[in-house]
CHARMM-style PDB file with segment names, atoms N, HN, CA, C and O in Angstrom:
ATOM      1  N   UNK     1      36.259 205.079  79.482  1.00  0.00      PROA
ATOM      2  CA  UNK     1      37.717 205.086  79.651  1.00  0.00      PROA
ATOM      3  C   UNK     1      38.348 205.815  78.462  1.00  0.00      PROA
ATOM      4  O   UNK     1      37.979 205.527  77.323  1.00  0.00      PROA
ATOM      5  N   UNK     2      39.335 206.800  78.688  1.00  0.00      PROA
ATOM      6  HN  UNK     2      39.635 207.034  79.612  1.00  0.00      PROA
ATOM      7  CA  UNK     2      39.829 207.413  77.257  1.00  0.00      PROA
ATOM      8  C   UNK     2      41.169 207.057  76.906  1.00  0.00      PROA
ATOM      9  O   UNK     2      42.145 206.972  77.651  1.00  0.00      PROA
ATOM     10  N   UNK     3      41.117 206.930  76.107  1.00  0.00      PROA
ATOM     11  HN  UNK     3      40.324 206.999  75.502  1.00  0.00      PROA
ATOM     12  CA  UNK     3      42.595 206.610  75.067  1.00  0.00      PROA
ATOM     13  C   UNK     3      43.743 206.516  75.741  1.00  0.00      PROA
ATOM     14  O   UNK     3      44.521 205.564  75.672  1.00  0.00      PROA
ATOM     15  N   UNK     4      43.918 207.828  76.629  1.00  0.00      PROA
ATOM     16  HN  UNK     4      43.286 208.601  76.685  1.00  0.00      PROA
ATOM     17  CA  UNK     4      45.330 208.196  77.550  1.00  0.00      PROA
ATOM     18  C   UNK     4      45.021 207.111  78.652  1.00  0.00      PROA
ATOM     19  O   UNK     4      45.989 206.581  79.196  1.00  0.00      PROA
ATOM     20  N   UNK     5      43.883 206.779  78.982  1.00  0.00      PROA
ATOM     21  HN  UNK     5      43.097 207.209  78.539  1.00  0.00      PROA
ATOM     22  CA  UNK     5      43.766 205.750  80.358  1.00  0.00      PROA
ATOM     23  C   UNK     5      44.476 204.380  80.075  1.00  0.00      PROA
ATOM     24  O   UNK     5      45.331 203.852  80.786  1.00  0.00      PROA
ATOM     25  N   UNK     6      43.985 203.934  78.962  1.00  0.00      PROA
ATOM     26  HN  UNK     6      43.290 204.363  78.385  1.00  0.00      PROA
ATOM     27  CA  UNK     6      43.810 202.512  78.525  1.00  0.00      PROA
ATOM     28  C   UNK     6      45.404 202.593  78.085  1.00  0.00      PROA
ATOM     29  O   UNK     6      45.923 201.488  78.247  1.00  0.00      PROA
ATOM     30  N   UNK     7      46.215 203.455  77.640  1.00  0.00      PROA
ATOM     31  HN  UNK     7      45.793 204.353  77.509  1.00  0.00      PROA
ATOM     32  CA  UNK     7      47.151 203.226  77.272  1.00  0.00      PROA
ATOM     33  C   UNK     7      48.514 203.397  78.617  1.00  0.00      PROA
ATOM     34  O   UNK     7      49.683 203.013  78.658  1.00  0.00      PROA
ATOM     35  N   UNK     8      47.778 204.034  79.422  1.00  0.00      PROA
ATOM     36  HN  UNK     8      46.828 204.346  79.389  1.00  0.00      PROA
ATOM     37  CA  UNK     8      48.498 203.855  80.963  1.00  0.00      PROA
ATOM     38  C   UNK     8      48.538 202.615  81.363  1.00  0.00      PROA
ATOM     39  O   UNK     8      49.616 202.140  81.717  1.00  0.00      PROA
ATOM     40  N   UNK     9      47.179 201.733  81.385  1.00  0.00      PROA
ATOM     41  HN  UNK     9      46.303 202.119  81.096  1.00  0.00      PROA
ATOM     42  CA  UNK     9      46.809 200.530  81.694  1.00  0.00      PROA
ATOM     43  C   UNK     9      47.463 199.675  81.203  1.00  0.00      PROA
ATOM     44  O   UNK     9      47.956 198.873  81.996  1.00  0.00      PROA
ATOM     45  N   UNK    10      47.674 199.528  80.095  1.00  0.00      PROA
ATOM     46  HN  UNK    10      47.274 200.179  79.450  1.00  0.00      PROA
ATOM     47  CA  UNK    10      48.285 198.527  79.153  1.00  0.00      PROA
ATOM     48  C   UNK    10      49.684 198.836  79.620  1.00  0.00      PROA
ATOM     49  O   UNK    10      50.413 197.886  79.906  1.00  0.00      PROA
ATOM     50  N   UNK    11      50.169 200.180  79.736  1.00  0.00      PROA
ATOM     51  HN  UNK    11      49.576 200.951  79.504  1.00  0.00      PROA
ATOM     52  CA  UNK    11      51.834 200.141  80.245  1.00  0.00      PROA
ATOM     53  C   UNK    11      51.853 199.279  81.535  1.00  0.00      PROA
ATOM     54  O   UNK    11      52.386 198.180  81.690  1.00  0.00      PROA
ATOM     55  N   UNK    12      51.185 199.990  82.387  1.00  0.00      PROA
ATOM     56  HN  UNK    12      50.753 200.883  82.262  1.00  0.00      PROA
ATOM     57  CA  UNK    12      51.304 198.654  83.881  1.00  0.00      PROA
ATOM     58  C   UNK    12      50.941 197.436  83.796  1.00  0.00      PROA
ATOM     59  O   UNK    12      51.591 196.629  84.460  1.00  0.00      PROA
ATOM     60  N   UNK    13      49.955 197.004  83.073  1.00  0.00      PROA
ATOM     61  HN  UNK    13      49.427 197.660  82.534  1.00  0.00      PROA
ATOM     62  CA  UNK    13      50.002 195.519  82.980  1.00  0.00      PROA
ATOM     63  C   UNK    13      51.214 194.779  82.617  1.00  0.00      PROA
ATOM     64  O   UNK    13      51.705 193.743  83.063  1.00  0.00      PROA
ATOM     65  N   UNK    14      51.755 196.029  81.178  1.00  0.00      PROA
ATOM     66  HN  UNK    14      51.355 196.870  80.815  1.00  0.00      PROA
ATOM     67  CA  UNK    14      53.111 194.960  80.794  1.00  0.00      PROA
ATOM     68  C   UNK    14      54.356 195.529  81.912  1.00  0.00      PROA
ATOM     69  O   UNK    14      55.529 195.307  81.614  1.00  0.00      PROA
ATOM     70  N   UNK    15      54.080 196.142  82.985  1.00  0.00      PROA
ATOM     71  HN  UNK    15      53.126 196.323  83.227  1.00  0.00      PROA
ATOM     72  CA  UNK    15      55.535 196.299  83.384  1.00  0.00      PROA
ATOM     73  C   UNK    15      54.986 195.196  84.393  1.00  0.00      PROA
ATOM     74  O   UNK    15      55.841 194.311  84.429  1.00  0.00      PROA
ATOM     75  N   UNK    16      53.689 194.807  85.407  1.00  0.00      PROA
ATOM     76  HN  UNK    16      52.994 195.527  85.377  1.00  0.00      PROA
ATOM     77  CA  UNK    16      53.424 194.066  86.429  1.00  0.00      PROA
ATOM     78  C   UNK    16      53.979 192.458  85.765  1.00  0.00      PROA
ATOM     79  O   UNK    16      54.630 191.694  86.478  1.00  0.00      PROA
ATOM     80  N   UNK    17      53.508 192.015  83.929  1.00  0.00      PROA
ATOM     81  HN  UNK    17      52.979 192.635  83.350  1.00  0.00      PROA
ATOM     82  CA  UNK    17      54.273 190.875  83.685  1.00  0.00      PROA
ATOM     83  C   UNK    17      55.423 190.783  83.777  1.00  0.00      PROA
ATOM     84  O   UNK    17      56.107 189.861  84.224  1.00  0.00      PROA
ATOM     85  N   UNK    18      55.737 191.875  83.299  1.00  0.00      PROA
ATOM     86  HN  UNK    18      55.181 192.624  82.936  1.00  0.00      PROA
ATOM     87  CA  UNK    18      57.681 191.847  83.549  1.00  0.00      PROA
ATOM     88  C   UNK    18      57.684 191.162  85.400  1.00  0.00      PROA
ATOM     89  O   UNK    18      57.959 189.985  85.635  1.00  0.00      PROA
ATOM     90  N   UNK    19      57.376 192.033  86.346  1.00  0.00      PROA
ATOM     91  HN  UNK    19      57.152 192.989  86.155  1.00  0.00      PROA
ATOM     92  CA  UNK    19      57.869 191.918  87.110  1.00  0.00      PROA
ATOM     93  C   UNK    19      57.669 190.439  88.083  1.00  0.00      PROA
ATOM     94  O   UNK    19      58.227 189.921  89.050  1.00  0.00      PROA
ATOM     95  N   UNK    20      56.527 190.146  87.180  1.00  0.00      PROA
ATOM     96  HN  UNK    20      56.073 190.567  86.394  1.00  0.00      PROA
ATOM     97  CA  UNK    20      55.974 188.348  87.665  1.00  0.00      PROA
ATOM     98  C   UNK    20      57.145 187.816  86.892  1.00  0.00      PROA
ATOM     99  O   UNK    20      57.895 187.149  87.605  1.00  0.00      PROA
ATOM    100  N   UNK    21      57.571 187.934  85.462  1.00  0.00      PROA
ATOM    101  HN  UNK    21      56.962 188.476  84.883  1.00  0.00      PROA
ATOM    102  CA  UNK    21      58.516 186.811  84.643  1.00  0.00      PROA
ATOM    103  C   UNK    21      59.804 186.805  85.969  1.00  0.00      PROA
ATOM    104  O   UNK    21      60.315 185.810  86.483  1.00  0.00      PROA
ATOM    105  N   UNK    22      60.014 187.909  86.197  1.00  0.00      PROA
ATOM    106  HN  UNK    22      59.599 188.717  85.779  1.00  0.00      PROA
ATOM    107  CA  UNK    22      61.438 188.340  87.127  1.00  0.00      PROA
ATOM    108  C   UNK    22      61.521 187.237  87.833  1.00  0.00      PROA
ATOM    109  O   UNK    22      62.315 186.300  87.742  1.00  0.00      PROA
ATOM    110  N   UNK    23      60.173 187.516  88.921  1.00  0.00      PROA
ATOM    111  HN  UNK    23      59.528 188.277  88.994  1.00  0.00      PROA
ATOM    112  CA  UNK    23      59.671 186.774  90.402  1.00  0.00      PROA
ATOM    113  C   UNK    23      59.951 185.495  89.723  1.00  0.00      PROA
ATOM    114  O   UNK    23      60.787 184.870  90.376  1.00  0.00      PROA
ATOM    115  N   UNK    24      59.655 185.002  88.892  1.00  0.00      PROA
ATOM    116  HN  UNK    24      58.976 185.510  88.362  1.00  0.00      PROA
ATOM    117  CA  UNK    24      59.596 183.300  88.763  1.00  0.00      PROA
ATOM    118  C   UNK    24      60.831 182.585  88.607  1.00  0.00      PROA
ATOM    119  O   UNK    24      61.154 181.507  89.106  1.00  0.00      PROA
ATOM    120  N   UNK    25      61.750 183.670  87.513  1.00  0.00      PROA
ATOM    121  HN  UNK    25      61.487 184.545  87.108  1.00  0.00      PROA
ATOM    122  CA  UNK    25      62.855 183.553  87.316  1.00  0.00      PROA
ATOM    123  C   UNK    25      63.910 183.108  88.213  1.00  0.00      PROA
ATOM    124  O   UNK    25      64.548 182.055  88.188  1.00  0.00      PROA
ATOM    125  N   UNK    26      63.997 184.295  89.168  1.00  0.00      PROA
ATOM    126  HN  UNK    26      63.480 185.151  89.187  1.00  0.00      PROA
ATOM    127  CA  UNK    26      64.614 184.139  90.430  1.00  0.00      PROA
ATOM    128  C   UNK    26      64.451 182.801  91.594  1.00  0.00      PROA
ATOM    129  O   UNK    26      65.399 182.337  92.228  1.00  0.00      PROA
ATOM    130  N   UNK    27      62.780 182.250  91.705  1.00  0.00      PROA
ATOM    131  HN  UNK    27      62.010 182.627  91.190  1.00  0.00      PROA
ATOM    132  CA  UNK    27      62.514 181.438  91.934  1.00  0.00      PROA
ATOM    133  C   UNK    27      62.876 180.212  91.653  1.00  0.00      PROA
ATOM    134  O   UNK    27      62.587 179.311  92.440  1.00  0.00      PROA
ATOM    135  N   UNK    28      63.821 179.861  90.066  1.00  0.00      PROA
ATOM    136  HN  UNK    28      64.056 180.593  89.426  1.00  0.00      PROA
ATOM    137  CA  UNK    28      64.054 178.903  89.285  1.00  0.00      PROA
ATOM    138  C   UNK    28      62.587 178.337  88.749  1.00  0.00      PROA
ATOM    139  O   UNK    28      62.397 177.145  88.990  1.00  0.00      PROA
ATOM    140  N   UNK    29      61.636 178.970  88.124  1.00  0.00      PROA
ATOM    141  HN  UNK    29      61.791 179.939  87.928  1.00  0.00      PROA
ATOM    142  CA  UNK    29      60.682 178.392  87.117  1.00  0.00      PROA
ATOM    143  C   UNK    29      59.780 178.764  87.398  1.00  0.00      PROA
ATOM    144  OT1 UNK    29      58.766 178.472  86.763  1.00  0.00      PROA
TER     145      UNK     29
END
């Protein structure tokens, strides 16, 4: 895996948490 991959990866993981914190949010908890 090279440098540019892993650092793509790491961007979508933290935007997919964002978008779970959202989901729960909205949910109330």
């Amino acid at each position: 895996m090279s440098r540019r991959d892993r650092r793509i990866s790491y961007i979508g993981n933290k935007i997919g948490n964002i978008a779970i914190d959202n989901a729960n949010i909205k949910e109330g908890g």
